[in-house]
C-alpha positions as MATLAB code, in Angstrom:
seq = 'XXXXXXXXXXXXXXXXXXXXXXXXXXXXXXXXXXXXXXXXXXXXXXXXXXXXXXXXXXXXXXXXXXXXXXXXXXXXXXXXX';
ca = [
       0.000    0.000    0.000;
       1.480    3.544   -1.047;
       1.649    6.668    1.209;
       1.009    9.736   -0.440;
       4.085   11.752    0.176;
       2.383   14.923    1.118;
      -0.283   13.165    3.744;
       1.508    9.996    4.628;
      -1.019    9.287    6.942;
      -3.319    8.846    3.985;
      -3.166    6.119    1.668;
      -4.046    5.641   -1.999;
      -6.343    3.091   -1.884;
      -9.316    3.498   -1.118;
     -10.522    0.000    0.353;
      -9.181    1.633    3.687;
     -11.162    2.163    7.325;
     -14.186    4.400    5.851;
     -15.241    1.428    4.120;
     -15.551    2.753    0.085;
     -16.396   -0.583   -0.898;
     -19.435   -0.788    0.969;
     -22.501    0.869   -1.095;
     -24.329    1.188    1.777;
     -23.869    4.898    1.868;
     -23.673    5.355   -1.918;
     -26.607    7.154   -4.185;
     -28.221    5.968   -7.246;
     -30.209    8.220   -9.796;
     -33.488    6.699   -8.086;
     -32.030    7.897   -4.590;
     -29.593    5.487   -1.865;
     -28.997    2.447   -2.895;
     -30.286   -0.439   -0.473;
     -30.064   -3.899   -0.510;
     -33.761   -4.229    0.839;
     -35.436   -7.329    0.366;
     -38.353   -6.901   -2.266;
     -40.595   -9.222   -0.268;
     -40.286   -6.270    2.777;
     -40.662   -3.469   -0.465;
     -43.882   -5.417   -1.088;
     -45.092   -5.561    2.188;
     -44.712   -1.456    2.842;
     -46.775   -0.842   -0.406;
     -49.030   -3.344    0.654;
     -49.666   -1.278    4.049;
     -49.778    1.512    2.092;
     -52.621    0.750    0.410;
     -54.587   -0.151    3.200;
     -54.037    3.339    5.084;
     -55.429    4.370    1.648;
     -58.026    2.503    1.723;
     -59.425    2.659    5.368;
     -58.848    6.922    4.934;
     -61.256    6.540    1.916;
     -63.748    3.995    4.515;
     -63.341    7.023    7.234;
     -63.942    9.969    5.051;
     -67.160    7.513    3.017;
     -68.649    7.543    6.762;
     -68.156   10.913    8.385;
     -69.446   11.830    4.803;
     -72.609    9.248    4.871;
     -72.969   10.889    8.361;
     -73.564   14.246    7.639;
     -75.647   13.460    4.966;
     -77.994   11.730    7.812;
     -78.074   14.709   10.382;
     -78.219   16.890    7.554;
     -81.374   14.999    6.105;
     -82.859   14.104    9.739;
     -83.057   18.077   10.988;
     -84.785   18.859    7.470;
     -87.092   16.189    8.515;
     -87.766   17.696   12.062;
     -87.853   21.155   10.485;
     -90.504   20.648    7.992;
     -92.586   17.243    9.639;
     -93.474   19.956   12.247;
     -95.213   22.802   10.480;
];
């Protein structure tokens, strides 16, 4: 292994302690590069769509519910006169 003669406490490979082997730290053009098992990719979009889904379930019953006060108080409003 070579010492630079300016730095010798630096050497010119680069396979040293910070590890510039490892791609662990390293970016692609789709953003950092993981080796992430595509079974645990699939299970995070999975759950993704479910949050999806059960906010669409929510916002369908507070919706649904409004509609049924809303038509319930027109009932009382106008049964009565």
């Amino acid at each position: 292994m070579e010492k630079s003669k300016s730095f010798p406490e630096y050497s010119s490979s680069f396979s040293g302690e910070f590890g510039f082997q490892d791609r662990s730290n390293s970016y692609t053009f789709n953003g950092p590069y993981s080796k992430a098992d595509p079974e645990l990719k699939r299970k995070k979009r999975i759950a993704s769509y479910n949050v999806f889904t059960m906010e669409g379930k929510v916002k369908s019953s507070v919706r649904n519910s409004f509609k049924w006060i809303k038509n319930k108080v027109t009932d009382v409003r106008y049964s009565s006169v």
